[in-house]
C-alpha positions as CSV (number, residue, x, y, z in Angstrom):
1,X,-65.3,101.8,-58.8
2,X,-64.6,98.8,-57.2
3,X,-66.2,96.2,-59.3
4,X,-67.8,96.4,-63.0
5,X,-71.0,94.3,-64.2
6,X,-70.8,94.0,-67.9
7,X,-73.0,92.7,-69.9
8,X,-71.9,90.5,-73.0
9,X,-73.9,92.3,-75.6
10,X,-73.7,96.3,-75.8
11,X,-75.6,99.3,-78.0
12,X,-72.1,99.4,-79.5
13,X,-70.0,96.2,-79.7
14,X,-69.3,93.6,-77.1
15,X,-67.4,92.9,-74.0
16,X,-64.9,91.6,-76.2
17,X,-64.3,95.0,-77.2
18,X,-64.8,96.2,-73.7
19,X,-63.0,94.5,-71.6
20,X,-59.7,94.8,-73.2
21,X,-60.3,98.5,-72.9
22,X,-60.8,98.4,-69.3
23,X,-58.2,96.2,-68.6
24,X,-55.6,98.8,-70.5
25,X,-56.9,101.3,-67.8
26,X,-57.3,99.1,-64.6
27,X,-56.0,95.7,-64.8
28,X,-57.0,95.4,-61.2
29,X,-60.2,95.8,-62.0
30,X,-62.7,93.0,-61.5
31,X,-65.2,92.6,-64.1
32,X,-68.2,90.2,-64.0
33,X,-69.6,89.3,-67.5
34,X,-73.7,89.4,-67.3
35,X,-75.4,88.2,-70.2
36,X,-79.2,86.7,-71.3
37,X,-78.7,84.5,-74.0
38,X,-76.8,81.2,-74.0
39,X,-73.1,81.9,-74.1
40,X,-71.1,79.7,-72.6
41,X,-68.5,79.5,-75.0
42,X,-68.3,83.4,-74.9
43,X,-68.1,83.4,-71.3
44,X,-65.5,80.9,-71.3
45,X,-63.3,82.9,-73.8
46,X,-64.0,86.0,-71.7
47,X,-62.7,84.3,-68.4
48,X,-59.9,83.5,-69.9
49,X,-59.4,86.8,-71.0
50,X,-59.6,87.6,-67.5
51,X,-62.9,88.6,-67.2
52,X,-63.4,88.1,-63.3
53,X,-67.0,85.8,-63.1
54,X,-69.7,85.5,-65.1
55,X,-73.6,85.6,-64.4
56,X,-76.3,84.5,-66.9
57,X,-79.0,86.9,-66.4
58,X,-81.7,86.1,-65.0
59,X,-79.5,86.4,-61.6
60,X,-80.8,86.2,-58.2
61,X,-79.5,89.0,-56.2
62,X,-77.9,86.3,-53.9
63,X,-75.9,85.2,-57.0
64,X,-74.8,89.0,-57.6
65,X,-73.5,89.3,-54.4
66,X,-71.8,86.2,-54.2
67,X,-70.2,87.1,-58.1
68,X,-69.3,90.3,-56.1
69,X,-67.8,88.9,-53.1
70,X,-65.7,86.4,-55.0
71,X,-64.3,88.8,-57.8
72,X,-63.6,91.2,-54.7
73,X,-61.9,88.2,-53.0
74,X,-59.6,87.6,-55.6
């Protein structure tokens, strides 16, 4: 796994919940924060978590791959 797209809202909690787990695991890990309703706040609290980018869905796949390539860059 090289780069994780997850989205805000989950079946069974949040990336707040999430991402702390992952990070515990693989702290080198970038993770992109997707999400479909308007977060921004949420987002912002999540990056400075250090969540890795953030993409508010709906998302061209040119945005994806730049989200990718930047996280990946980092």
């Amino acid at each position: 796994i090289d780069v994780v797209l997850l989205d805000l809202n989950l079946p069974d909690g949040t990336a707040f919940d999430t991402l702390p787990e992952i990070q515990a695991h693989r702290p080198d890990l970038p993770v992109i924060i997707c999400t479909g309703s308007a977060a921004g706040d949420e987002a912002e609290r999540l990056m400075q978590q250090g969540a890795s980018g953030y993409l508010q869905k709906p998302f061209k796949v040119d945005n994806l791959s730049a989200a990718i390539r930047q996280a990946l860059d980092r």
